[in-house]
N, C-alpha and C positions, 0 to 999 in steps of 0.2 A: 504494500500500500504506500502510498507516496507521500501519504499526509505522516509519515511514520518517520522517528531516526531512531535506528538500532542496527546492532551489531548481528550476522550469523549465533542462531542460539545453541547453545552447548546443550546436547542436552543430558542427562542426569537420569538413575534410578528411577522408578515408579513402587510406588507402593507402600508401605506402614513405616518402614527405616525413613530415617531424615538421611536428605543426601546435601549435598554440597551449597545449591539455591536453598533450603532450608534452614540451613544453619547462615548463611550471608544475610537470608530477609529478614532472619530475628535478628544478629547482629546489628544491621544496620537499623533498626525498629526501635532497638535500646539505646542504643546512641545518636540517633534523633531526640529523643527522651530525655536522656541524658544531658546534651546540649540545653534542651529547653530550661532544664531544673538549673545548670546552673549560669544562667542567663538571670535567672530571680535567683538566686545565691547572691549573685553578683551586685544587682541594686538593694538587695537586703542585708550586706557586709556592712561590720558593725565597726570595721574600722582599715584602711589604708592597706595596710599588711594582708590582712584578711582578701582583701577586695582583687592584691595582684595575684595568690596562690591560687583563687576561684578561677581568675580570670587566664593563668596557664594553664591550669587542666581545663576549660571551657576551649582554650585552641589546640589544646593535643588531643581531645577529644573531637572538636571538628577537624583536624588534619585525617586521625582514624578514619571517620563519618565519610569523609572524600576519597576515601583510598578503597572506601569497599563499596560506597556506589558507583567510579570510576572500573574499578572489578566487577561490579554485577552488571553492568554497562556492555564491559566490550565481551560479555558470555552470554549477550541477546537476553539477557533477565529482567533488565528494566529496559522497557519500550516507552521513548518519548513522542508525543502527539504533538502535530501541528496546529495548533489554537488558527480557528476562523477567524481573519479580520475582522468582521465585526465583532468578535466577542472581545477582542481587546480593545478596540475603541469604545465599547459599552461599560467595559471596567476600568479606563481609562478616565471615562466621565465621572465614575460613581465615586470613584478615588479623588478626581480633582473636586467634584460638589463636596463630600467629605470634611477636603483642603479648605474653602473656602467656608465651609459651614464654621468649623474652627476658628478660621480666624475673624470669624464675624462676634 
């Protein structure tokens, strides 16, 4: 499909065992997760010090996060879609009305 960017898929075991896509989509699922928490870790640091050791496991935890979606990437596991023009000009407005709602 053309509307589509992915790689040739690898493909993997079928059946009750976790194979290799299985263990990468949780991986990646936690550390998504992960990220998020300490993101509010990070605005909720209770002082300086605290706020940069957050803030280096929150990038070595996103360096991981990019390293194993870049991996499930070129093994055809995660397939990217081509957003219609209109739907990004539609979310483009909702995000700028948003903008201006704010700042009014």
């Amino acid at each position: 499909m053309a509307d589509q960017i992915k790689n040739p898929k690898t493909e993997v075991s079928k059946g009750m065992s976790l194979n290799e896509k299985d263990y990468l989509t949780s991986l990646l699922t936690s550390l998504k997760n992960m990220e998020k928490n300490y993101c509010i870790a990070m605005t909720e640091a209770s002082c300086e010090e605290l706020y940069q050791k957050h803030l280096e496991t929150f990038l070595n935890i996103s360096a991981m996060q990019r390293e194993v979606y870049e991996l499930m990437f070129l093994n055809g596991w995660y397939v990217l879609e081509k957003a219609e023009s209109n739907k990004i000009q539609d979310k483009y407005q909702t995000l700028n009305q948003d903008l201006n709602d704010l700042k009014s």
